[in-house]
N, C-alpha and C positions, 0 to 999 in steps of 0.2 A: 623471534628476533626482530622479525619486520615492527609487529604491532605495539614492542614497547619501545621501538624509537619511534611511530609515529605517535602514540599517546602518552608515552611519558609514565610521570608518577602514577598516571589512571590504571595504565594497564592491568597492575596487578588486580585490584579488584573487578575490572575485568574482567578478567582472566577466571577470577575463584567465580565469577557469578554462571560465566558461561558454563562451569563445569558444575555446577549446583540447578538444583531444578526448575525448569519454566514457569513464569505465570502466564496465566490466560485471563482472556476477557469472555464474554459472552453479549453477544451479537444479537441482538432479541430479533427474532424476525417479526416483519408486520405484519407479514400474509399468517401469522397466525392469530390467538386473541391475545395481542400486544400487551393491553395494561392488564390481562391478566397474569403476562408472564414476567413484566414488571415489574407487578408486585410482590410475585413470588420470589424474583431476584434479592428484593427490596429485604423480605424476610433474611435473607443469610446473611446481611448485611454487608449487601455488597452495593456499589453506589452507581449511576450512569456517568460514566465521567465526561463523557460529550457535553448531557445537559447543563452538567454543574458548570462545566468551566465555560461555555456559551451563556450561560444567565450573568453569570459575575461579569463577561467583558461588555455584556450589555447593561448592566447597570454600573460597571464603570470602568468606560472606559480609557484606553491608558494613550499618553502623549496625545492628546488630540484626535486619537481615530476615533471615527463613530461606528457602529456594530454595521454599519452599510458599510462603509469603508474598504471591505475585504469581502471577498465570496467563501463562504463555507459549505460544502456539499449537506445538504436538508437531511429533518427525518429521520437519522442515524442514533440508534440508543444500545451502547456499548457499556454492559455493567463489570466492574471489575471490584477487588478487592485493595484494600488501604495499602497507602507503604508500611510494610511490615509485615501486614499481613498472608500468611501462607496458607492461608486455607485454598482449597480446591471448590472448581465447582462441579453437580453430579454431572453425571453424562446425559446430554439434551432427550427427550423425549419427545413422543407423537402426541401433539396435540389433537384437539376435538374436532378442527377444522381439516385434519386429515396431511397435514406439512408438522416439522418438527418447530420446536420453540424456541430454541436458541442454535446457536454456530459458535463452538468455543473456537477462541482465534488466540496469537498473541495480539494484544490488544496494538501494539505501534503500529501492525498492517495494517489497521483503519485509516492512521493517520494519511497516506498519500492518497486514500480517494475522498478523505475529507478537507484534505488541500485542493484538489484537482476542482470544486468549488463548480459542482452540476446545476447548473440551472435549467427550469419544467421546460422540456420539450428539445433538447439536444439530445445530440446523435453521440454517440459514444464509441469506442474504439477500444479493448482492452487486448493489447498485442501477446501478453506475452499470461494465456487467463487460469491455465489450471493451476494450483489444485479446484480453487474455485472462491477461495474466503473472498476476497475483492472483488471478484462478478458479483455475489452474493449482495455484496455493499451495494454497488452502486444501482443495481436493481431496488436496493431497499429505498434508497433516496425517493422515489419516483417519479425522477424526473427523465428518464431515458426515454425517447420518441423511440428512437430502436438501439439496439446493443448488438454489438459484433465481437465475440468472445474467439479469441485466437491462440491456438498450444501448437507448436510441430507437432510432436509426440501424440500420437492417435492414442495408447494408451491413459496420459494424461487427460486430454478430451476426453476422454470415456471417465474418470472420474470427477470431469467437471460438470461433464451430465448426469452424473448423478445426484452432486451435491444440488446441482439447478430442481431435478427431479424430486430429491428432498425436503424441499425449501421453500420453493416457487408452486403454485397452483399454474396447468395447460396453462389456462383463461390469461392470466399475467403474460406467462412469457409469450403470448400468443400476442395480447396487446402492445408488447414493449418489444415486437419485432425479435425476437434474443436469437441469434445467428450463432451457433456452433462449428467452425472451421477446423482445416491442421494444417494449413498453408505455412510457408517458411514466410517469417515476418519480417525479413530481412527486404524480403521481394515488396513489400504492402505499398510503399511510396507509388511506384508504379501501377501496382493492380487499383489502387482507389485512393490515388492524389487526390489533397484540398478536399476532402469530404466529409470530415468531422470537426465537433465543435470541442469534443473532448477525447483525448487522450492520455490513457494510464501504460506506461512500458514501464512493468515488474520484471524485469529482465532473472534471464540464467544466471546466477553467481556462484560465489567458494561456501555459500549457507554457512556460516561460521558455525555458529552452534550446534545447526545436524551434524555435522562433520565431525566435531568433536566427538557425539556418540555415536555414531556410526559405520562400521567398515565396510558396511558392503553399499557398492557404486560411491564411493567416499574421494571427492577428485583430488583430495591431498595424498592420493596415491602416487606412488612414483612411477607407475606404469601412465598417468598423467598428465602428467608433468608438463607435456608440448599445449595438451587442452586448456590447462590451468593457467598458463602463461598467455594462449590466446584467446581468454574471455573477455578482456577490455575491449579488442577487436572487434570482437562479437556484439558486445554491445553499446558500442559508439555505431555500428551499423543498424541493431536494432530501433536506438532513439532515434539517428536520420531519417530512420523510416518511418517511425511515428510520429515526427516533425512532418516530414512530406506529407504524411495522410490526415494532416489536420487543416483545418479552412486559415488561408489569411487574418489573423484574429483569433486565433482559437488557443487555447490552452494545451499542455500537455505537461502530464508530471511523470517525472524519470522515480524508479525504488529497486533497493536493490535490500537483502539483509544479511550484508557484510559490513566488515570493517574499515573493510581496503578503500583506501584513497583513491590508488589505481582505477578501480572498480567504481567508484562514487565521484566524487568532484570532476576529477581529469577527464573518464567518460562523458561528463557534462561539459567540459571545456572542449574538448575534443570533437565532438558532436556540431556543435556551434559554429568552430573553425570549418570545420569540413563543410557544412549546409553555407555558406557568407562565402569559402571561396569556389565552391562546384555549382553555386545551384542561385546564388546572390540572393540567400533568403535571409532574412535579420529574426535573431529568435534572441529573446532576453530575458534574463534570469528575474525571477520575481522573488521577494522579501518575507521570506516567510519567519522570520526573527519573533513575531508575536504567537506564532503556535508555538513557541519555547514560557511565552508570557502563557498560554492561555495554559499549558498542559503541565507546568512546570510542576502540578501535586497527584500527579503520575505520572511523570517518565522522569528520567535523567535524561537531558543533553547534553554533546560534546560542545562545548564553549567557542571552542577554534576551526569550524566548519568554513572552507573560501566559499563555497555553493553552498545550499541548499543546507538540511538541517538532518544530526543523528541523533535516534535515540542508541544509548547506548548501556547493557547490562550494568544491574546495579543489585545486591542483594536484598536491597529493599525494597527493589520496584524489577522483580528480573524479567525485564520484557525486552525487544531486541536482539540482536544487532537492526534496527530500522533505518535506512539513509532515505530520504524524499525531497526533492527537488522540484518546483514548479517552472516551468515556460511558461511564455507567451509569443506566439509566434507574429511577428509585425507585418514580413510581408510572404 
């Protein structure tokens, strides 16, 4: 009832996409031997669609930007299959360098750490990190001086250690500093204000589409009900917080993969109000309207986003629910 007065004529398809089966990307990892697994992507014909759509906005690009113009997080080669296309890809195997070769993901979780736009030698912040596909990313960039990967949930931690474990050679994470915590992130402003240059809050949400197949730990339960209604709370305190632990100037992008408005835009509004009257820090929403340009021949967007940008299920492209939102924090 909510989601087809907030989307309208869209919902229905929606609707049938979410309850029809997931596509996936593949995530090529570098720490193994990349253009060999490339090219074996390359063979199922399946396409990078980072690179594709990054060569086109550099040779042309659109209203006046130049490919400088805008910061894109590096190095990221995500292969996925065509609109329409429903083939699967196999399950990732142990390469010869001793780490697996790909990380199937939905392919839209790339997009908020390819918005968050890392540049070589920043500090990074991932507040909210397990299961792990996003740490996974933003280590593939390589641009992290050090990385501080943050879950409450010790169990979750523990699977994000091992996705790191799978992925990552010691030697790497050893050089890129990669910090494993379970601190409540709510607290992080204060434990280590102003001390990053980038910031990703994937916050807890309603997971629309697990939810759907799912019952067990499934928070559209009615036993619920008080949790599910205080997750907005949850994380307008989360983003504060990762506001707070970012440098004066520094970035940070909000993601969540729901529907809810509640949950996306207003937690971004909300977040903002609260930091400007408790704390007199100025955070301002950045433009991300051209990753709708650059990505528009793989994903669907929602047209009517006030923040920030969703990808939203579509049976031609069933990736999503994805919301991502950039900051810049001024002072």
């Amino acid at each position: 009832m909510t989601y087809s007065v907030q989307f309208g004529d869209l919902w229905s398809s929606i609707r049938v996409s979410l309850l029809s089966e997931q596509k996936y990307g593949a995530l090529v990892n570098k720490f193994a031997a990349w253009d060999h697994v490339s090219a074996k992507l390359e063979q199922l014909s399946a396409r990078d669609f980072v690179n594709e759509a990054i060569s086109h906005w550099e040779l042309e690009p659109e209203s006046g930007q130049s490919a400088a113009s805008w910061s894109c997080s590096p190095n990221l080669h995500c292969f996925t299959f065509a609109k329409g296309d429903t083939s699967r890809f196999p399950p990732a195997s142990l390469g010869n360098l001793g780490v697996m070769d790909y990380y199937l993901m939905d392919a839209a979780s790339l997009l908020p750490v390819l918005a968050l736009g890392l540049q070589p030698g920043d500090t990074v912040l991932d507040l909210c990190a397990a299961p792990g596909g996003k740490t996974l990313a933003l280590l593939q960039t390589g641009c992290c001086r050090n990385l501080a990967a943050n879950d409450l949930s010790t169990s979750r931690t523990g699977r994000l250690q091992s996705v790191l474990r799978s992925y990552v050679p010691q030697e790497i994470r050893d050089a890129n500093q990669v910090r494993v915590t379970s601190w409540d992130g709510r607290k992080w402003g204060e434990l280590e204000g102003d001390a990053y240059d980038r910031v990703l809050v994937d916050v807890p949400c309603t997971i629309d589409r697990h939810s759907l197949h799912e019952e067990e730990n499934n928070i559209f339960q009615r036993s619920r009900r008080k949790e599910r209604q205080m997750l907005p709370v949850l994380q307008v305190q989360l983003l504060a917080a990762g506001i707070l632990a970012t440098k004066p100037g520094g970035h940070i992008v909000y993601s969540t993969c729901s529907l809810s408005h509640l949950q996306n835009e207003y937690v971004v509004q909300g977040a903002i109000e609260l930091l400007a009257s408790q704390y007199s820090i100025d955070v301002q929403v950045e433009d991300l309207s051209h990753f709708r340009r650059l990505f528009m021949d793989t994903f669907f967007f929602f047209p009517s986003c006030q923040v920030g940008e969703l990808v939203i299920p579509n049976l031609m492209a069933n990736f999503g629910p994805m919301y991502f939102c950039k900051m810049h924090r001024l002072t």
